[in-house]
C-alpha positions as CSV (number, residue, x, y, z in Angstrom):
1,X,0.0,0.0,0.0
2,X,1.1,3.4,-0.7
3,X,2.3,5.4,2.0
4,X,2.8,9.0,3.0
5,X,6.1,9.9,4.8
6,X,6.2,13.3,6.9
7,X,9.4,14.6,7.7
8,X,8.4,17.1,11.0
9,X,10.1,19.4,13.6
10,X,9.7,15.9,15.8
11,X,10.6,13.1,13.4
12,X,8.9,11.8,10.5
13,X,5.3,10.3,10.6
14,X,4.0,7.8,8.3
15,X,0.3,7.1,7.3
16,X,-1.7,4.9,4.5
17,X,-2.2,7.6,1.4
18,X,-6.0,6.9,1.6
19,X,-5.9,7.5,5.3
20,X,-3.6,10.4,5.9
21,X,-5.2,11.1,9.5
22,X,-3.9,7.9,10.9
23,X,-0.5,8.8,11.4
24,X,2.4,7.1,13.4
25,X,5.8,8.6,14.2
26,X,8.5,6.3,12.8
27,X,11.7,8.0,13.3
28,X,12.4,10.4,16.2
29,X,14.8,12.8,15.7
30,X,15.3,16.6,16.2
31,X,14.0,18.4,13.1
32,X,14.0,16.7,9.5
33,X,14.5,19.2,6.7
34,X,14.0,16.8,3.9
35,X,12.3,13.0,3.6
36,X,13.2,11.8,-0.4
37,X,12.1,8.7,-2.0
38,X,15.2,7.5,-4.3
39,X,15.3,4.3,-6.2
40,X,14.0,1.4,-3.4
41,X,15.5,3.4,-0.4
42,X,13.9,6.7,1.9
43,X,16.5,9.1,3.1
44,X,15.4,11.5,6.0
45,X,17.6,14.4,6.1
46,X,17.8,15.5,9.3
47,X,19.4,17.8,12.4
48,X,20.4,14.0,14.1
49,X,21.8,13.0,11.0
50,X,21.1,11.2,7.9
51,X,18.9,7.8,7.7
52,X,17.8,5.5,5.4
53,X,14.9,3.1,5.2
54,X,14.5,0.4,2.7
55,X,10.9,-1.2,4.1
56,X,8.6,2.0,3.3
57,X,10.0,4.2,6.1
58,X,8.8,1.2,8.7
59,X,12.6,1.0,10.4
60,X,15.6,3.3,9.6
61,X,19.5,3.2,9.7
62,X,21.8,5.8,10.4
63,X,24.2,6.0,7.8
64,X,26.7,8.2,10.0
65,X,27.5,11.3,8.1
66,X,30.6,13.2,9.4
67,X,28.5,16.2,10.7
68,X,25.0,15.5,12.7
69,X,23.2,18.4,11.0
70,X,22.2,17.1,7.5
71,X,20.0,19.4,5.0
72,X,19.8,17.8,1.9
73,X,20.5,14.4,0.3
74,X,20.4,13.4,-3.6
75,X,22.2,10.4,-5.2
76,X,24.1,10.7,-8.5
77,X,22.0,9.4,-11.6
78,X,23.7,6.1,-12.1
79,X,23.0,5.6,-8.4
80,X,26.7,4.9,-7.9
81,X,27.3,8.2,-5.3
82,X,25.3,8.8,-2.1
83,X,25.8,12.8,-1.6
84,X,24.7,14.7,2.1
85,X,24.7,18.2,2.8
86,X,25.2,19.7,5.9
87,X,25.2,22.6,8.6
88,X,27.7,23.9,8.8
89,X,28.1,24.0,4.7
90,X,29.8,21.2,3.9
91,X,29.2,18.4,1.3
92,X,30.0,14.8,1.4
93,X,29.7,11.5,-1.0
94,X,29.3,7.8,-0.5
95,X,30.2,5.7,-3.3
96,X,29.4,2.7,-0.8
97,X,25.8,3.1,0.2
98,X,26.6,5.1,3.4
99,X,29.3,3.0,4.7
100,X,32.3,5.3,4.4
101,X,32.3,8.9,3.6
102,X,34.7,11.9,2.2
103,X,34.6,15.4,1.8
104,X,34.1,17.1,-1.6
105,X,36.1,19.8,-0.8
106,X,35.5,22.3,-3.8
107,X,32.8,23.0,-2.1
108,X,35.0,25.4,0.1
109,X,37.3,27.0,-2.4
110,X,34.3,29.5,-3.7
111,X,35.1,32.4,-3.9
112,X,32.4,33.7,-1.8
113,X,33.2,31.2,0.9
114,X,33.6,33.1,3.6
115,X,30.6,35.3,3.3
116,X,28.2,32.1,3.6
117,X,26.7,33.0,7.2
118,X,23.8,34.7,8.9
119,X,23.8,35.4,12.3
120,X,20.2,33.6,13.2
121,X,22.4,30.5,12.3
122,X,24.6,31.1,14.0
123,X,26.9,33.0,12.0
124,X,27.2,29.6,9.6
125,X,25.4,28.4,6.9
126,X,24.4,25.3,5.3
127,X,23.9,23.2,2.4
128,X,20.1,23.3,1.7
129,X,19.2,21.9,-1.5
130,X,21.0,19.2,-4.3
131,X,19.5,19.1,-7.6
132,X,20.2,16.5,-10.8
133,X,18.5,16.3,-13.9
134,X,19.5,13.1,-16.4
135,X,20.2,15.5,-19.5
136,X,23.6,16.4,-17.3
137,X,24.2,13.1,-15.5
138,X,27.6,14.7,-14.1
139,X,25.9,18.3,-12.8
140,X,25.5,19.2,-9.2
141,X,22.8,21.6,-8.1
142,X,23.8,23.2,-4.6
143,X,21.8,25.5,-2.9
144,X,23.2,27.2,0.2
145,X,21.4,29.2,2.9
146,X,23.2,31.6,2.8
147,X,25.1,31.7,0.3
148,X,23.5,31.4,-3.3
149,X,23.5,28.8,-5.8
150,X,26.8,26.9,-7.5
151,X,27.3,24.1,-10.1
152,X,29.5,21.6,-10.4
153,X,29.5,19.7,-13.6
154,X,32.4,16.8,-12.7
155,X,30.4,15.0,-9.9
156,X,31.1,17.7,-6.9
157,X,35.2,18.2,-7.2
158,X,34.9,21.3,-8.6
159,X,31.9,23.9,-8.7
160,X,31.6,27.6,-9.9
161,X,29.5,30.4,-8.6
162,X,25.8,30.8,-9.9
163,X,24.9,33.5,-7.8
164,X,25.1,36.9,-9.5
165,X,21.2,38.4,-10.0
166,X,20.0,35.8,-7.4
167,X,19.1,36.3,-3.8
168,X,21.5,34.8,-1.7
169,X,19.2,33.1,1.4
170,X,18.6,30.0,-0.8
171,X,15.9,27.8,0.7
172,X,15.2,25.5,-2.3
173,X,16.6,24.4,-6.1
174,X,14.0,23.1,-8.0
175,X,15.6,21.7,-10.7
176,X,13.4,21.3,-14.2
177,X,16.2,21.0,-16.5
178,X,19.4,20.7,-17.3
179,X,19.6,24.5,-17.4
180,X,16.3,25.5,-16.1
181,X,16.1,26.2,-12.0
182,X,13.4,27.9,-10.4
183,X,15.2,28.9,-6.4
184,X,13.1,29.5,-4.0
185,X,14.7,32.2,-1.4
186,X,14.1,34.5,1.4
187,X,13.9,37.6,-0.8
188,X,12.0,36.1,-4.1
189,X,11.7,33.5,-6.3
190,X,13.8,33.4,-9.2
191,X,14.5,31.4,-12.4
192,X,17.4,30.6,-14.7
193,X,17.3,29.2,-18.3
194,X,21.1,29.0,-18.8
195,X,22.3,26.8,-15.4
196,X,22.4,30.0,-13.3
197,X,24.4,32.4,-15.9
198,X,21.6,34.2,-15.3
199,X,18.1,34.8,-13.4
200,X,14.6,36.1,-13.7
201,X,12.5,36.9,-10.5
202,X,9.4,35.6,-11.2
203,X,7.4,37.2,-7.8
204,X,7.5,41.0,-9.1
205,X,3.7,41.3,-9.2
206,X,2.9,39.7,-5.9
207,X,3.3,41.1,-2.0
208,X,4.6,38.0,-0.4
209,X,8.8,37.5,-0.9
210,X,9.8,34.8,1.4
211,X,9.6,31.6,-0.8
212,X,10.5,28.2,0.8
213,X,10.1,26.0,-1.9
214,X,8.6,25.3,-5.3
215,X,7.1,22.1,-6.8
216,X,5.9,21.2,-10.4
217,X,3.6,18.2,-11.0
218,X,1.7,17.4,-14.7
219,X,3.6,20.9,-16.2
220,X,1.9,23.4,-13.3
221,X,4.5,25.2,-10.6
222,X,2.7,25.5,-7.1
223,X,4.9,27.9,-5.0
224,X,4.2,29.2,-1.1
225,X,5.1,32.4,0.1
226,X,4.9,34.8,3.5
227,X,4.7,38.4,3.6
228,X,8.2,38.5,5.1
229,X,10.6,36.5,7.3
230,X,10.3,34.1,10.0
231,X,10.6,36.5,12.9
232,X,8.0,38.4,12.1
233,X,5.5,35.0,12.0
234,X,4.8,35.9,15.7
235,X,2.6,38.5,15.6
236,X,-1.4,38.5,15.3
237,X,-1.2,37.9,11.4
238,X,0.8,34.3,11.7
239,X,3.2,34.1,8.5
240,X,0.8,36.0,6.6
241,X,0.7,33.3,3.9
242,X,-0.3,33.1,0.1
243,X,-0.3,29.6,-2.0
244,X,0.4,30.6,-5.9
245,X,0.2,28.0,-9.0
246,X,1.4,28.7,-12.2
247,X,0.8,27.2,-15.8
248,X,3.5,29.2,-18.0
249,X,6.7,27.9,-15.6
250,X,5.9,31.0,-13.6
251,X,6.0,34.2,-15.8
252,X,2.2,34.2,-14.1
253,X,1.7,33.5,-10.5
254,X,-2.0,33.2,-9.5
255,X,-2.9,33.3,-6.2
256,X,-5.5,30.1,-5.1
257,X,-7.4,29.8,-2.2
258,X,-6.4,27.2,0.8
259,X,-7.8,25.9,4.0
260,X,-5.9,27.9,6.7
261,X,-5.2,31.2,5.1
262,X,-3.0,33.4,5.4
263,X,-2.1,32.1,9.0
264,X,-0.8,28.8,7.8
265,X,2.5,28.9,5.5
266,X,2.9,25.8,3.0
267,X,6.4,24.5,3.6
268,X,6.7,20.8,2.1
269,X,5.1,19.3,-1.7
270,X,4.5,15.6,-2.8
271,X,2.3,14.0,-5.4
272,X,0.5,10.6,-5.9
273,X,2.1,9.0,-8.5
274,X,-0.9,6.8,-9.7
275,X,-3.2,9.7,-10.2
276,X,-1.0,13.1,-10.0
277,X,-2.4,14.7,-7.3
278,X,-0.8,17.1,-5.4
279,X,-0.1,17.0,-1.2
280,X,0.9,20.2,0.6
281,X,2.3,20.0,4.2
282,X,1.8,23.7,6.7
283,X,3.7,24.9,9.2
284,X,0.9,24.2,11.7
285,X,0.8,20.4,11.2
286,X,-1.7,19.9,8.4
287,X,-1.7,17.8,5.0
288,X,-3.2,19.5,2.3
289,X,-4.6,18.1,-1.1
290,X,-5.5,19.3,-4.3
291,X,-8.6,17.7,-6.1
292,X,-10.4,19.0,-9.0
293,X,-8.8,22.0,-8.8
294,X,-9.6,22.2,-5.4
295,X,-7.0,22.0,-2.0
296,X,-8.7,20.4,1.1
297,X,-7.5,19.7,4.2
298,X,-6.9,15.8,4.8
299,X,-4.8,15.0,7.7
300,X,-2.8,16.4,10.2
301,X,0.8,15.5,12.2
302,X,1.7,17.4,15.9
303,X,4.6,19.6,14.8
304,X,5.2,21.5,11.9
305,X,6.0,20.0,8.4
306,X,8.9,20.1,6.5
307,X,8.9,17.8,3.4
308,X,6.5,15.0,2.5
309,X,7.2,11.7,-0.1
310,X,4.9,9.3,-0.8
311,X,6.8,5.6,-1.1
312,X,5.3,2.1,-1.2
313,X,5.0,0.0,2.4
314,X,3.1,-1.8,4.8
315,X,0.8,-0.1,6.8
């Protein structure tokens, strides 16, 4: 049976896809900041470390990155690398599952190295997203917060800087193409048709600029967005929230009705891969799915989400 993984501030839950409100927590942790489906294996990214599940998210492994704090995870196309991201910004690879790992030190011979860091993370910053596409088996999409977006075309040895035109708090690299990237940041959402050479930001016409991430499922692009940044969520108006899809790759961004507007923020995306339906996970715990056009709300976790993936498993 299909099953919906839900990578939390407490862990990841897992509940039957028809049946979202009966959740169980599977893996405790401290905060998870991605859950990915890749090949027959789950990889939850998280501030404890890295795990892996290969039964549907029923039991996990720790693979034992060198740093606790992992952001991102993506394997190479042929399947043969295992790459983690990390706070502080660091990147390593696996070529043995998880077993061993090394550093891919390019990563820290940018030239904008040393002005990677924001003080509300503690002066550091991390690797946040990892993007492939299979027209450039070889490329590396890295996005940092803070820090911008850089490519690396040889596997992760070497990399060069993306980041002119961009906004430099990088929450999220959605990667469409070989060359096309639509980066979700803190000040806008931005996209490049030439592997970063240059960007477009895409959120001129809209009053909400702090993007999380975007998603694209059967050609539309669904994108969240708050008014402003995270401290200001604490006030009367809650993130002050706005859900936008798009059908021309985002030159248009039309804003859609939600349950749970404007207070709740949509942070994480997933589809059903049988019928192309899209998921939505809030800040505030709740799953959200669109149907007929429509989003409803469908289930709900105790802590705020983060990512979502929908795998096969036992219930």
């Amino acid at each position: 049976m299909p099953m919906l993984l839900i990578g939390t501030n407490e862990g990841v839950y897992r509940a039957p896809k028809d049946e979202i409100d009966d959740t169980t927590r599977v893996l405790d942790t401290e905060r998870v900041m991605r859950v990915r489906r890749f090949g027959n294996g789950v990889f939850a990214a998280t501030q404890s470390g890295l795990f892996r599940s290969t039964d549907g998210g029923a039991t996990w492994t720790d693979l034992g990155v060198p740093r606790d704090e992992v952001y991102s995870v993506r394997p190479s196309l042929d399947g043969e690398r295992l790459y983690a991201g990390t706070h502080p910004a660091h990147l390593y690879v696996s070529s043995d599952g998880g077993d061993s790992w090394r550093e891919l030190t390019g990563l820290q011979e940018l030239p904008s190295r040393e002005e990677w860091r924001l003080p509300r993370h503690r002066n550091e910053a991390h690797v946040r997203s990892l993007g492939t596409h299979p027209d450039a088996p070889e490329r590396i999409v890295a996005g940092i917060e803070v820090g911008g977006v850089h490519v690396s075309d040889d596997g992760g040895d070497t990399w060069t800087e993306r980041r002119d035109g961009l906004h430099d708090d990088v929450h999220h690299v959605l990667v469409r193409g070989a060359e096309e990237y639509v980066a979700s940041c803190g000040g806008g959402l931005y996209r490049t048709c030439d592997a970063g050479r240059s960007w477009t930001r895409l959120d001129t016409d809209v009053d909400h600029t702090y993007f999380r991430e975007a998603f694209v499922a059967d050609g539309r692009l669904y994108a969240a967005a708050a008014r402003s940044s995270p401290p200001s969520w604490g006030d009367e108006h809650g993130a002050d929230a706005a859900l936008f899809e798009s059908t021309d790759g985002g030159d248009t961004l039309d804003s859609v009705s939600y349950p749970g507007e404007p207070e709740e923020f949509v942070l994480a995306w997933s589809a059903l891969d049988e019928d192309g339906e899209v998921l939505a996970g809030t800040r505030g715990g709740h799953v959200l799915r669109r149907t007929g056009g429509e989003w409803t709300r469908v289930g709900n976790v105790p802590a705020t989400i983060r990512s979502l993936s929908v795998t096969s498993g036992s219930a």
